[in-house]
Structures are given as C-alpha cells and as structure tokens.
ROPAZA-648346 format. One line per 3 residues: number of its first residue (from 1); for each residue y, x, z of C-alpha. Coordinates in nm, 3 decimals. Example, Ala and Ser with C-alpha at 12.3 -4.5 7.8 and 13.67 -1.06 7.14 Angstrom:
BEGIN
1 = -0.450:1.230:0.780 ~ -0.106:1.367:0.714
REM end
This chain:
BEGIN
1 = 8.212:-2.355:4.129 ~ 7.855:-2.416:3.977 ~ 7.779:-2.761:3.946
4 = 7.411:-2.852:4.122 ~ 7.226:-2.878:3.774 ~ 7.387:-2.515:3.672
7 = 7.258:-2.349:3.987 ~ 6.881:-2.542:3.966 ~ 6.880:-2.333:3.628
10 = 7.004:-2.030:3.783 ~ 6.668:-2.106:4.047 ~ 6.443:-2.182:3.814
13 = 6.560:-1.830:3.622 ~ 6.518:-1.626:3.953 ~ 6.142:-1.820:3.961
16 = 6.068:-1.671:3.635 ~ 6.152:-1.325:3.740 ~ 5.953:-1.355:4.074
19 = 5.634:-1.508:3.915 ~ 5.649:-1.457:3.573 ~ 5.667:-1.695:3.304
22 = 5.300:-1.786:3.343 ~ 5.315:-1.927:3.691 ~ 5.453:-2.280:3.724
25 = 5.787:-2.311:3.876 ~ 5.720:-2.598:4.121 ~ 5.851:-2.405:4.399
28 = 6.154:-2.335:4.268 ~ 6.334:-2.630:4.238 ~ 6.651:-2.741:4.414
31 = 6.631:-3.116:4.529 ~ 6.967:-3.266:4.539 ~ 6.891:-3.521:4.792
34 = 6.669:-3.575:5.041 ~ 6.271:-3.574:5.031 ~ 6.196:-3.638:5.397
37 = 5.915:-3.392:5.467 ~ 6.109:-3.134:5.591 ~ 6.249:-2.983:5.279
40 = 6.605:-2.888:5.172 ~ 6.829:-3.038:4.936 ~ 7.082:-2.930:4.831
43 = 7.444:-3.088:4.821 ~ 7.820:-3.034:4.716 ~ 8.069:-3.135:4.987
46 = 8.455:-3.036:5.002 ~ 8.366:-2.757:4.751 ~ 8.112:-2.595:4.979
49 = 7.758:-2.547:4.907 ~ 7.489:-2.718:5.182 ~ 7.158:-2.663:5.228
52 = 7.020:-2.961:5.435 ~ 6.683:-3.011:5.562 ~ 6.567:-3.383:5.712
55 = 6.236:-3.480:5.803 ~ 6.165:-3.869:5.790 ~ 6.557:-3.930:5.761
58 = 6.660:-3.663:6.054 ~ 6.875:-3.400:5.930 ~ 6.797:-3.113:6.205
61 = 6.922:-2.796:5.959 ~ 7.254:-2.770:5.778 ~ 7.373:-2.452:5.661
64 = 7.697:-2.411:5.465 ~ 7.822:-2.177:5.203 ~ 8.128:-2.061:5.033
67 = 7.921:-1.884:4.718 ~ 7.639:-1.994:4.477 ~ 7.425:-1.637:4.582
70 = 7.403:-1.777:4.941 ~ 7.260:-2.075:4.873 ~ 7.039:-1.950:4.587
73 = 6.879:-1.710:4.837 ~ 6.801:-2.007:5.089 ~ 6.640:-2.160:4.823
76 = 6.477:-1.858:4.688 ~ 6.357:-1.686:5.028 ~ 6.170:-2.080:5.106
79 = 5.993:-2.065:4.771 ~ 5.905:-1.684:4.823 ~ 5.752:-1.839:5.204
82 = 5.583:-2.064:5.023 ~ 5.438:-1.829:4.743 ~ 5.369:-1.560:5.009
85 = 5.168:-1.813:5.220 ~ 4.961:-1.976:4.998 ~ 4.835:-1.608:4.878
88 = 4.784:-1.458:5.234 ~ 4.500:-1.738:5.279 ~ 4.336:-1.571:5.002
91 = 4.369:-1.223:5.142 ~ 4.321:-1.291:5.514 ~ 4.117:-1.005:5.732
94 = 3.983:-1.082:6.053 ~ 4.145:-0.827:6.325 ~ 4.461:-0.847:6.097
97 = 4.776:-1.002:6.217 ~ 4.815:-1.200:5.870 ~ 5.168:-1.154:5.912
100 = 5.146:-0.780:5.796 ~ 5.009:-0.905:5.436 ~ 5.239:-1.170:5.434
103 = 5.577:-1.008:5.492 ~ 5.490:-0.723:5.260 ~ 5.444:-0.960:5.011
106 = 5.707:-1.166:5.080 ~ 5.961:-0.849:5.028 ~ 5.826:-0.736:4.704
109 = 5.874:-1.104:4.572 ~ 6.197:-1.162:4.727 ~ 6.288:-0.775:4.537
112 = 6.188:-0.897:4.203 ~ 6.502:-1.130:4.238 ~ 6.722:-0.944:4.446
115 = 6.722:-0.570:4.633 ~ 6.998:-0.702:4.869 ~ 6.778:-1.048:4.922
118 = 6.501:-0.827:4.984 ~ 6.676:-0.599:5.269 ~ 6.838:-0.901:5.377
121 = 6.496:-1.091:5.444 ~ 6.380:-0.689:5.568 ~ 6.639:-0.736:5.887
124 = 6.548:-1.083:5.948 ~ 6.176:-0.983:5.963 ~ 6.248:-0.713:6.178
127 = 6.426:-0.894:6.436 ~ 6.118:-1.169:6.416 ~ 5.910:-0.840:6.517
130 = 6.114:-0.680:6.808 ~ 6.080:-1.027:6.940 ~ 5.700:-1.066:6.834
133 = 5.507:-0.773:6.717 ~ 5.215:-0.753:6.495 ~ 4.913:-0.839:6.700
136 = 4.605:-0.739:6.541 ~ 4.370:-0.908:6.838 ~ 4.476:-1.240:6.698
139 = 4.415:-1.203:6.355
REM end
C-alpha cells in the first residue's frame, strides 16, 4: 500500500502529463485532511483508501477504495473538472450548450493520463446525457 505522500507524487506526475510541465500543478494536489470548502482529502483508514469531501466541517461524500488507481482517478477526474471549466469560460458560444466544449475537453485531458479513465469518465458522461441532453437553447 502507497503511503499518502507516495500517491500525492504519483498525482502530481499524472498533472504533468495532463498539462505539461509548464502549467502549474495547483490542481493536482491531494489534501490529506480537510479544507472545508467542499474539497476532498484524502485519508488512510483500515488499509483502505478514502476520498472525503466536507464543507464547513460536514462530511456529505465518502468514497472508499481497495487500490491506489481508484483513488488517483477521483482525484484526477476533479482536477480535470476543474481544468476543463476554467477553459470553457474562455471558449463559451452563445446557442451552445457549454457542456459540449466542456466534456470534449474534459476526455482528451482525462486520456492524456489514462484511456480507461477516459472511457470511464465517457460512460459517466453519457448517463449525465440520457438523463439531460445537450440543450443548445440554453447556451
């Protein structure tokens, strides 16, 4: 089992091959407690992996894993959100649903890291779509 410190290099590695050495790593960090905003941390308990997230010392999200990869793609697909967000404001289109830019680019980030992290986040998007489809009127 990879200590907390071994896996926030193995992050900060998958970063590097996402945005390139150039671009900071600030997303790609794995807090190892708590930073109340809504965030995960991450923790070690009974030699399971946890991703937590609290907001303002409420813990409303705790997923557990049995393998470093699982938890390193939590951490990863949030810091590929994040990435993915902050650069669809700078490519919005009106009469665009600005989710079509943003899940695009979200999937060819999440593939620099990972093929299977990118078809995995592929399914979850789709499901997010047979519930919600694009709507271009809103965009």
């Amino acid at each position: 089992m990879k200590t907390l410190a071994e896996l926030q290099q193995a992050l900060l590695s998958t970063g590097q091959r996402i945005a390139g050495p150039s671009r900071p790593n600030g997303c790609f960090v794995l807090p190892t407690s708590p930073v109340g905003d809504g965030s995960a941390h991450a923790e070690i308990v009974d030699g399971r992996y946890h991703y937590v997230q609290s907001e303002r010392g409420t813990e409303y999200c705790r997923k557990v894993a049995a393998d470093e990869d699982e938890l390193l793609y939590w951490f990863t697909a949030d810091s590929v959100w994040t990435m993915a967000s902050d650069e669809e404001l700078d490519h919005r289109q009106p009469g665009v649903d600005c989710r079509r830019w943003l899940f695009a680019r979200e999937l060819e980030l999440l593939a620099r890291a990972s093929e299977r992290w990118a078809s995995r986040r592929r399914q979850a998007q789709a499901a997010v779509l047979a519930e919600h489809p694009f709507d271009d009127s809103l965009g």
